[in-house]
N, C-alpha and C positions, 0 to 999 in steps of 0.2 A: 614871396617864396620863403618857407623855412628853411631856416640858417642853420648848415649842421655845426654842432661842437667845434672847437676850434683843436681839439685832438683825437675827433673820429677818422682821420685820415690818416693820421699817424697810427693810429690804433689797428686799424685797417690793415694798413700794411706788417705790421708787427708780426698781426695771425696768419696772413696770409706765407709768411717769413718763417713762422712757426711752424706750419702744416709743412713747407716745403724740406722741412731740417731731416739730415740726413735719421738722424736716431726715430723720425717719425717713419722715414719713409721704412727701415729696418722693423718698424713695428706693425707695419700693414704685412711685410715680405713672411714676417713670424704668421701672422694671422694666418696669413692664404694658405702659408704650408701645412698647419696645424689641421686644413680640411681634406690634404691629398691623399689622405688614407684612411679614414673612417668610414667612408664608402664601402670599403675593401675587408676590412680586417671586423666588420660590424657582424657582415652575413656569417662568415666563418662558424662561431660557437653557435650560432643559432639554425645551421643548415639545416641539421636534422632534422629541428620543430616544424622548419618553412615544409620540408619536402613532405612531411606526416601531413602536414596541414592543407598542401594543396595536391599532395599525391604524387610525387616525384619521384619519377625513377633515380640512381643512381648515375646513369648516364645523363637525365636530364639537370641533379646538381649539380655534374663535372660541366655540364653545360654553362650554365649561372656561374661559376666560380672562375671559366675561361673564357666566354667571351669580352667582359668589360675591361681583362687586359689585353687582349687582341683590340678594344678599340681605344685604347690609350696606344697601340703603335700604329693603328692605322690614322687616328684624327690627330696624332703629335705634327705631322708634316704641313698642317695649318698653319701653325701658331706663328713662322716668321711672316708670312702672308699676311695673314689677320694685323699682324703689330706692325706691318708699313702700311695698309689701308685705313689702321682705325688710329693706331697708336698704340704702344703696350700697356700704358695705364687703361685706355678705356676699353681693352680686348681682356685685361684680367679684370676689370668689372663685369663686364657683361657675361664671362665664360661662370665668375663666381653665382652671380645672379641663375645661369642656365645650371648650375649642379646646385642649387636651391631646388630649382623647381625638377630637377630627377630623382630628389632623396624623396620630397611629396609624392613623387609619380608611386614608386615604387614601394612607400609604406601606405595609400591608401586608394591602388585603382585594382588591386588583386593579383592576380596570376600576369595578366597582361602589363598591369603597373610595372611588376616587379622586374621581368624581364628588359622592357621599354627603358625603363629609371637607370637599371642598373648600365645598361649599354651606352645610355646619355652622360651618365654620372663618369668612365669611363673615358669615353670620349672628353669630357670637361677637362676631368683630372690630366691626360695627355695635353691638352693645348696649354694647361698652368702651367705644367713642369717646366716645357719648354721653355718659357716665358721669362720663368722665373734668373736662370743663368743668365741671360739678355740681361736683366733688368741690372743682376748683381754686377757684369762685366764692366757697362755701363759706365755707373755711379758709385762703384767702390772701389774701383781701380786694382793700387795694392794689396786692400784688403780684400779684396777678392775672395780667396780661397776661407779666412778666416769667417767671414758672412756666409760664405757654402757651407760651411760646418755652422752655426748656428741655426740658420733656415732647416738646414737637415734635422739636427736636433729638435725641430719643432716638430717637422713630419711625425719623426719617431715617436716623441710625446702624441701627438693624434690620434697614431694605428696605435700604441697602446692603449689609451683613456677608452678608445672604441672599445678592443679586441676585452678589457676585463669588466665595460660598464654596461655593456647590451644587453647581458643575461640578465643580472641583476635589474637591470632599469625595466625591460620588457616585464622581469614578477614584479614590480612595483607598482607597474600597470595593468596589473590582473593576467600575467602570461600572457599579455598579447604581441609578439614580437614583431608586430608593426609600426607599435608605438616605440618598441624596444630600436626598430631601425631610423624610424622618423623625427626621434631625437635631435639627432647629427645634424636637423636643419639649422637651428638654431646657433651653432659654431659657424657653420657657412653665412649667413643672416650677416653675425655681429662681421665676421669677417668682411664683407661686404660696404656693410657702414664703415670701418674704421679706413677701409681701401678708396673711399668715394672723394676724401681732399688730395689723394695724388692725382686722378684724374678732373678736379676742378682748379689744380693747382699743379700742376707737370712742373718738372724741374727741366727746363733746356731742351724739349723733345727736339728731335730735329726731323722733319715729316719727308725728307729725301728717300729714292728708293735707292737701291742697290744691290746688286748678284756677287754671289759670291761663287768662284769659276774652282773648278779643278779637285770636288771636295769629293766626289763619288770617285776619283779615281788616286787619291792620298791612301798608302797602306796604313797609316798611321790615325787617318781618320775610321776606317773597318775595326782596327785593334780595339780604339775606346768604345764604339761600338757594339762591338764582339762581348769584350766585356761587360757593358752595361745590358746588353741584354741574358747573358748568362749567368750573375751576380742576382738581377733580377727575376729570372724565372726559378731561383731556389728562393728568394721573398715570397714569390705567388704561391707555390707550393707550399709554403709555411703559413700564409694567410689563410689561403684557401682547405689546406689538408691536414694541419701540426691535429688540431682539435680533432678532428674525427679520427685519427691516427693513435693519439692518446684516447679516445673515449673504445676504442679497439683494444686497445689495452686494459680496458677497467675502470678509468676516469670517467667521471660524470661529466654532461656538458660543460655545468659553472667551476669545477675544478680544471678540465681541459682549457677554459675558457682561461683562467686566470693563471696558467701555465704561460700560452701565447701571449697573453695582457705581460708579466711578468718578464718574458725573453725581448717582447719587443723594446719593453722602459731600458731592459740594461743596451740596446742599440742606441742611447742617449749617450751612453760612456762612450763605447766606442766609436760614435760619431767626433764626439768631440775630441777622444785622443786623436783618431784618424786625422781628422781635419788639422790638428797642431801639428803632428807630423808631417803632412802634406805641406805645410806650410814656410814648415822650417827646409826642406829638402827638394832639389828641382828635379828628384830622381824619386819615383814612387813605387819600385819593382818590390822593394825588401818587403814595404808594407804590406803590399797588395799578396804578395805570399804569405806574412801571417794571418790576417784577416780571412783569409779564403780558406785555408789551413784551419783556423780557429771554429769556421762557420761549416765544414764538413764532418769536422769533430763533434760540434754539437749536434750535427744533423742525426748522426750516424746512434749516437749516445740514446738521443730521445726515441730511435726506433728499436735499438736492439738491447740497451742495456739494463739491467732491474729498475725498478718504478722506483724503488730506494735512492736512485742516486739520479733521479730525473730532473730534479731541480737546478742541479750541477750543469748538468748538460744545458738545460734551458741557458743558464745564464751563459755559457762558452757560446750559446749559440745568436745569442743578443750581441755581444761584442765584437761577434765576429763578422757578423752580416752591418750593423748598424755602421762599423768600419768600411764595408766593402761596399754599403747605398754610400756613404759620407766622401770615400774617392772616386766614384764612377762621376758624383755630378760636379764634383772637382777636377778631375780631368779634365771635362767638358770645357772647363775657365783655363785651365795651365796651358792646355794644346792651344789655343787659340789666341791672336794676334792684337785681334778687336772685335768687338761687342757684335759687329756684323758676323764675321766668321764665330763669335760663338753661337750665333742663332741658331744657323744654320746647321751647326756641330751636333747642336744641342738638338734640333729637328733631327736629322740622323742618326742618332745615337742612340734617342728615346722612342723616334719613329721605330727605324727596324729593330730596334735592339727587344720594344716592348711587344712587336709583333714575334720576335723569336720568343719571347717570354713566356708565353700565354700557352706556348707547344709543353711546357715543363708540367702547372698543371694540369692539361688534357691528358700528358701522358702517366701522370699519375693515377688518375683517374680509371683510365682505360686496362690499366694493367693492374688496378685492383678489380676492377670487375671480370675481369679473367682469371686471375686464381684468388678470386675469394679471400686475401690477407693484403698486409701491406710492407711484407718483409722484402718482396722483388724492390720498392722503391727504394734501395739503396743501391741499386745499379744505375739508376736513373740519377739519383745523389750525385754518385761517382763521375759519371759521364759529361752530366753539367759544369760540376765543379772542376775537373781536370780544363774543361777548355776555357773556362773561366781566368785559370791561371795562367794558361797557357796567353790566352787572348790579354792578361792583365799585365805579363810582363813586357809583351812589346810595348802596349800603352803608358808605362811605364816610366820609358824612358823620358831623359829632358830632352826635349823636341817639340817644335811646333808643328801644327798641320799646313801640308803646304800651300794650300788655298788663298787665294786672293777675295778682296772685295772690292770692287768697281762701284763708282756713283754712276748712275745713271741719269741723263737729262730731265731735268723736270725742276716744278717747281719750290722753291723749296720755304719755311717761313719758321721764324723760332718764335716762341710763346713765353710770356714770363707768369 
């Protein structure tokens, strides 16, 4: 028998030790988020070519642009399911691997691809989000809130690199905005590889089940919810609508394009202040009023004010939303007790919240196809954004959600 090295076992253990280190496991959590939004924010500047290209109605792009958030609130209510049958490492493996193969779907099987991919893509991105809060509550304890603000910060770098590189990347490739969408697999891909030692090497899973009782009927649990889905459905309406909104205006696609790329990057700033804030203070009311405040201003700016001063806006409008994504999934970790109850929070919150989402751009949509402009969407703005605040000041408060979580009988086994 070959005799191994007398320090291939040490060695062994070393990587194994390596892969497990919290700064690695932080650099998968960056990855995965970096893909939650390219999906989304890619179609956006290119709608107009797709719908020229395959003959779309107007109604049928508000279509495309609303259903794959409606199934990020309908397929979110998986994900704590999935992460006590499979595990949460190997449930974000495999969900990352399945939004691989919807970006393919969707930039090369045609009219059907596109629809199919995007609803899968959709679906994927719901069961991550979820996931993702579990993961952080977990295994970063205190820092909790500080890893919600950088994981955020990566999202927002994502839907931006999309929202300003798809135009340009699509003429690179001779105008074909297939290729222009089919890109993005490749950040999923590498994402993927670098996500594949948490799951050959789990840090402490513990494979027990457990319910978490009393969470559908917490007023305090509906509040972070309320807000996270109302926060969220003025996101979708800016992914889905800012660009064509501005190209209404005079803006060419790649300048609308690079307007949204633009607003989304400065949602990095105010992630990151958000999240410090959050941080420092176990009361979130004051914040969640400027950021919401911030992000109606900018709303309001890019629809009604001179093209001269549109740049301004964009950016009030990046800081103000990227603040108001950066505490919604921060909440999600403050309200919650332990890493069970934030599962489940976090299944609720992103479930209903991103099916209330999805009604914001439908109803954009639908109200521009009836009169013809898109000056009414600033009543829609309004509406959003008021119960936004309204729903973000109870959330708010320093208070936990009053839900329990119960072990349940079974068997249970830890993994090194």
């Amino acid at each position: 028998m070959k005799r191994l090295p007398p320090n291939f076992l040490h060695e062994k253990t070393m990587s194994r030790t390596a892969l497990r280190a919290p700064c690695f496991l932080l650099l998968g959590l960056i990855l995965v988020a970096l893909n939650l939004r390219p999906t989304l924010s890619s179609l956006s500047p290119m709608l107009g070519e797709v719908s020229i290209s395959l003959g779309f109605s107007a109604a049928t792009a508000g279509v495309l642009t609303t259903m794959p958030v409606l199934f990020l609130g309908l397929f979110a209510p998986l994900a704590p399911i999935l992460a006590q049958r499979f595990g949460p490492e190997r449930t974000v493996l495999g969900v990352l691997l399945t939004l691989a193969t919807a970006i393919l779907m969707r930039s090369s099987l045609g009219e059907a691809g596109l629809f199919v991919g995007s609803l899968l893509a959709g679906a994927s991105i719901g069961v991550l989000g979820v996931l993702l809060p579990l993961i952080v509550k977990r295994d970063f304890g205190r820092q909790a809130a500080t890893v919600t603000g950088i994981y955020t910060t990566a999202l927002c770098l994502g839907a931006a690199l999309a929202a300003g590189f798809t135009v340009p990347l699509s003429h690179y490739f001779g105008n074909d905005w297939r290729m222009g969408l089919g890109v993005w697999l490749v950040p999923a891909m590498v994402a993927a590889l670098f996500w594949w030692p948490q799951v050959r090497y789990p840090r402490g899973v513990q494979h027990g089940r457990s319910r978490v009782n009393s969470l559908l009927r917490d007023a305090l649990a509906w509040q972070v919810t309320l807000y996270m889905g109302m926060q969220s459905s003025l996101s979708y309406i800016v992914f889905g609508w800012l660009p064509s909104i501005l190209i209404g205006r005079g803006l060419t696609p790649g300048e609308a394009g690079w307007v949204l790329s633009g607003s989304v990057m400065l949602q990095l700033v105010g992630a990151v202040a958000a999240s410090w804030l959050a941080a420092r203070s176990t009361d979130q009311r004051g914040a969640i009023l400027i950021v919401m405040l911030l992000t109606l201003c900018g709303l309001f700016g890019c629809l009604y004010a001179p093209l001269g001063t549109l740049w301004g806006w964009a950016i009030v409008l990046g800081l103000g939303q990227g603040g108001a994504f950066s505490l919604a999934l921060t909440l999600i970790v403050l309200r919650s007790r332990d890493s069970h109850v934030a599962a489940n929070l976090s299944s609720m919150a992103q479930g209903v919240g991103y099916t209330l989402a999805s009604m914001g751009p439908l109803a954009v949509g639908l109200v521009h196809d009836r009169t013809g402009n898109w000056n009414a969407a600033g009543w829609i703005f309004a509406v959003i954004g008021g119960a936004a605040i309204v729903a973000g000041l109870g959330a708010g408060r320093a208070r936990y959600v009053q839900a329990t979580s119960e072990d349940l009988p079974t068997c249970t086994t830890l993994r090194s």
